[in-house]
Backbone bond lengths (Angstrom), bond angles and torsions (degrees), N, CA, C in turn:
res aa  C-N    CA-C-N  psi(-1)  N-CA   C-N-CA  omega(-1)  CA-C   N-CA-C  phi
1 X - - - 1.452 - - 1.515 111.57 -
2 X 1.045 111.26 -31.18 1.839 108.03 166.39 1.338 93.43 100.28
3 X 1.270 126.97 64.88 1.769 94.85 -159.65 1.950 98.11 -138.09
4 X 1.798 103.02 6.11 1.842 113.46 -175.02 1.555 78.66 -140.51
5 X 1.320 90.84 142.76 1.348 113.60 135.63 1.514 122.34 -133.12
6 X 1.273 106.45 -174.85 1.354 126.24 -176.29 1.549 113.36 -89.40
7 X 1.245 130.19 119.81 1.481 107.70 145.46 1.424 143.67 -35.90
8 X 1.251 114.58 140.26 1.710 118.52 158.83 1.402 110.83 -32.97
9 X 1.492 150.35 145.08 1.658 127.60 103.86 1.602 126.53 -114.21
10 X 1.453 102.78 -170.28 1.375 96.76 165.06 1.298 119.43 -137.31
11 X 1.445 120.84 146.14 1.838 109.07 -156.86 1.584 81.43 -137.44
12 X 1.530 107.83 144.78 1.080 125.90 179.83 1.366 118.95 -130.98
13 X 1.658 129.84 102.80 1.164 152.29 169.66 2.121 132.46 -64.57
14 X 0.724 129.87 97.15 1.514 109.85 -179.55 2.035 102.05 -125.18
15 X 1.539 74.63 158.24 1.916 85.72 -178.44 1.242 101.45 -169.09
16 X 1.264 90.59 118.49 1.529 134.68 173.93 1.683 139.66 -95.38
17 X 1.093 107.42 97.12 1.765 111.46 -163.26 1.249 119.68 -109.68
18 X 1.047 124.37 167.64 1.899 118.25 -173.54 2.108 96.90 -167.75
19 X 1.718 92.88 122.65 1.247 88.61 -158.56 1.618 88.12 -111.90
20 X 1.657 138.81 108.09 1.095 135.75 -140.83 2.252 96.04 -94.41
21 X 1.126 126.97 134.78 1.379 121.81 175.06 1.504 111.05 -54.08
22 X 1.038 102.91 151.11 1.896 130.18 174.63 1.028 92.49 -23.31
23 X 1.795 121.66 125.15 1.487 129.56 163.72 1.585 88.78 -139.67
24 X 1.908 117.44 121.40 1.303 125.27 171.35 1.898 119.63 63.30
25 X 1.379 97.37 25.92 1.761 115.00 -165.03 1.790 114.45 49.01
26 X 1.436 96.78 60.28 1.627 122.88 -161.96 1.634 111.86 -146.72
27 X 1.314 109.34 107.96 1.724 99.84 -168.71 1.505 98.55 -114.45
28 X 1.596 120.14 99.86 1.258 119.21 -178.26 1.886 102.16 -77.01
29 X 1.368 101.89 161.84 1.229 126.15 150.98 1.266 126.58 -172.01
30 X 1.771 102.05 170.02 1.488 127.64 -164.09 1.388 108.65 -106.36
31 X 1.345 119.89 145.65 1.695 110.75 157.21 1.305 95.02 -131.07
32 X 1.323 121.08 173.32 1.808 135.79 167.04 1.479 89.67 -154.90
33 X 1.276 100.79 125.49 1.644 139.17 -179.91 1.900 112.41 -113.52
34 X 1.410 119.52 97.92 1.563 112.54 -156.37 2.025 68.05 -108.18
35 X 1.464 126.81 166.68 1.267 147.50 -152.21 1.663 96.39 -169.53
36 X 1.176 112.79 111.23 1.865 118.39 157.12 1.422 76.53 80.18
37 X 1.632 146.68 97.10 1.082 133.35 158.21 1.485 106.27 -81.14
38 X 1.401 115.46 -62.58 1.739 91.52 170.46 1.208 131.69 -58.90
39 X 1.157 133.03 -15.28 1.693 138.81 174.38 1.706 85.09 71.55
40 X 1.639 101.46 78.19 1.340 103.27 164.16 1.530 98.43 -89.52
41 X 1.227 128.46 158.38 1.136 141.08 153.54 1.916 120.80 -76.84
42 X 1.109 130.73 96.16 1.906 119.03 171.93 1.655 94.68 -156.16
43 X 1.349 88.13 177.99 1.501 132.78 -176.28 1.403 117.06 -55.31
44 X 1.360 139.98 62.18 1.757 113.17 -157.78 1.629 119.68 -76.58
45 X 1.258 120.21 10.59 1.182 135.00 -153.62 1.687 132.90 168.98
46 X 1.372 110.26 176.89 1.412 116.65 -166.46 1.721 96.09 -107.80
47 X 1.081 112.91 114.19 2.197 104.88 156.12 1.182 105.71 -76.90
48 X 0.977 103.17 -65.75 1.782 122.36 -144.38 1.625 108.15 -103.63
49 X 1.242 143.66 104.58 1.332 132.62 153.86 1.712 127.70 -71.45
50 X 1.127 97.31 148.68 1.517 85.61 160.65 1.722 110.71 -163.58
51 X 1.217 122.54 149.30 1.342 123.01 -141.50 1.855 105.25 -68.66
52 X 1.847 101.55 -24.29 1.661 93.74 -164.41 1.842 97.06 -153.67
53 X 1.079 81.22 123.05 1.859 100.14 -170.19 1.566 106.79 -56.92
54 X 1.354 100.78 -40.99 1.535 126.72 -139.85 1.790 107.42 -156.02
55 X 1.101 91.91 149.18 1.649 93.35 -160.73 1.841 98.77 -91.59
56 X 1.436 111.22 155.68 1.642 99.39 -170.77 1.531 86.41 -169.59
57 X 1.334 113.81 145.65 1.272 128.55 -152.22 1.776 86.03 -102.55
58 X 1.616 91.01 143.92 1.671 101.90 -178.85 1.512 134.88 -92.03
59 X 0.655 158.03 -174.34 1.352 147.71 -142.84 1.817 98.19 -103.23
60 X 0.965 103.83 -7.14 1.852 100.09 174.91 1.567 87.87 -107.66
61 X 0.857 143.47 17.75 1.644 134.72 179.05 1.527 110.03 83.51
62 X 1.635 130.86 7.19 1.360 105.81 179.15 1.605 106.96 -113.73
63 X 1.322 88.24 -177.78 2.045 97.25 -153.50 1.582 78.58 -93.07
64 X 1.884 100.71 134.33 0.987 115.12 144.32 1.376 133.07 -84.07
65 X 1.517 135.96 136.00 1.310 124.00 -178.60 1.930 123.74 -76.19
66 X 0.999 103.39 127.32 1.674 111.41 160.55 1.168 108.84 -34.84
67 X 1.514 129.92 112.40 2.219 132.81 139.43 1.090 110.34 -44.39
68 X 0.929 138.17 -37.84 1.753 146.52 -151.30 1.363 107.41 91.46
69 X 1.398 109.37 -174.87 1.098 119.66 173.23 1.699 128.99 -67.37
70 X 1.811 117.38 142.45 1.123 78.52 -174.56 1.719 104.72 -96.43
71 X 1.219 100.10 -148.60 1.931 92.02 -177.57 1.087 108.30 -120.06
72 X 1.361 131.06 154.34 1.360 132.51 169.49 1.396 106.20 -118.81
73 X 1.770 102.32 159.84 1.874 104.36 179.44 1.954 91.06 -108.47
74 X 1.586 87.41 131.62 1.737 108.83 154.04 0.993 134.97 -52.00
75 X 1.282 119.99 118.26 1.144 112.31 -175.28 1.843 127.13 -69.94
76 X 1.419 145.01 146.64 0.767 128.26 -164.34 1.508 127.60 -76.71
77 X 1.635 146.25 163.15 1.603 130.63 -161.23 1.538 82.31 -85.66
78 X 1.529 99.76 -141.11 1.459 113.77 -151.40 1.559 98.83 -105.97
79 X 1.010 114.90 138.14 1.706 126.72 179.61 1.401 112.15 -135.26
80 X 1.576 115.63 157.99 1.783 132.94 -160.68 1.834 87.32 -137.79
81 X 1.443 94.44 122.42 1.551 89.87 162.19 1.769 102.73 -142.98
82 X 1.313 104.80 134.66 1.466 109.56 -175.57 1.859 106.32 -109.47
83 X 1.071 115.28 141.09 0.975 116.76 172.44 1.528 130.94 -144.96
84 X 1.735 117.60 121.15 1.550 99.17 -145.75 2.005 89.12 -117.12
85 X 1.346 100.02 154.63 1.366 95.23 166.36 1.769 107.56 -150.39
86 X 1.927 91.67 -178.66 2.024 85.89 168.85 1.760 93.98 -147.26
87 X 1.329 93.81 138.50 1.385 103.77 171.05 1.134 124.96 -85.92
88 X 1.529 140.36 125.46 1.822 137.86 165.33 0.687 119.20 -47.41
């Protein structure tokens, strides 16, 4: 029925790497991966559909019934992931 939408948001990502020169014919490196930098809080998506939010009378005059609501999945807060390696 068209009858929810979603809010706008805005999610902010950064990643940061550092690839260190040849030590022992061995090229280590670092990354840091920051996810939700402001720790916005929203909606990232649909779970659950359902055809009618809200009940609304049909084009011959009879009441259609309400599904309920459908559900949406949260999006996740703010997360740090580091990850180190070395190449042969």
């Amino acid at each position: 029925m068209n009858d929810q939408a979603m809010p706008g948001y805005v999610s902010a990502d950064m990643n940061i790497g550092y690839r260190a020169p040849k030590i022992l014919n061995t090229r280590p490196e670092i990354r840091l991966n920051f996810m939700n930098v402001g720790d916005n809080k929203y909606l990232s998506g649909v779970a659950g559909i359902a055809a009618s939010s809200r009940a609304t009378r049909g084009i011959y005059g009879s009441t259609i019934a309400s599904q309920g609501s459908p559900t949406y999945y949260v999006a996740g807060s703010f997360a740090a992931l580091a990850t180190a390696k070395i190449d042969l």
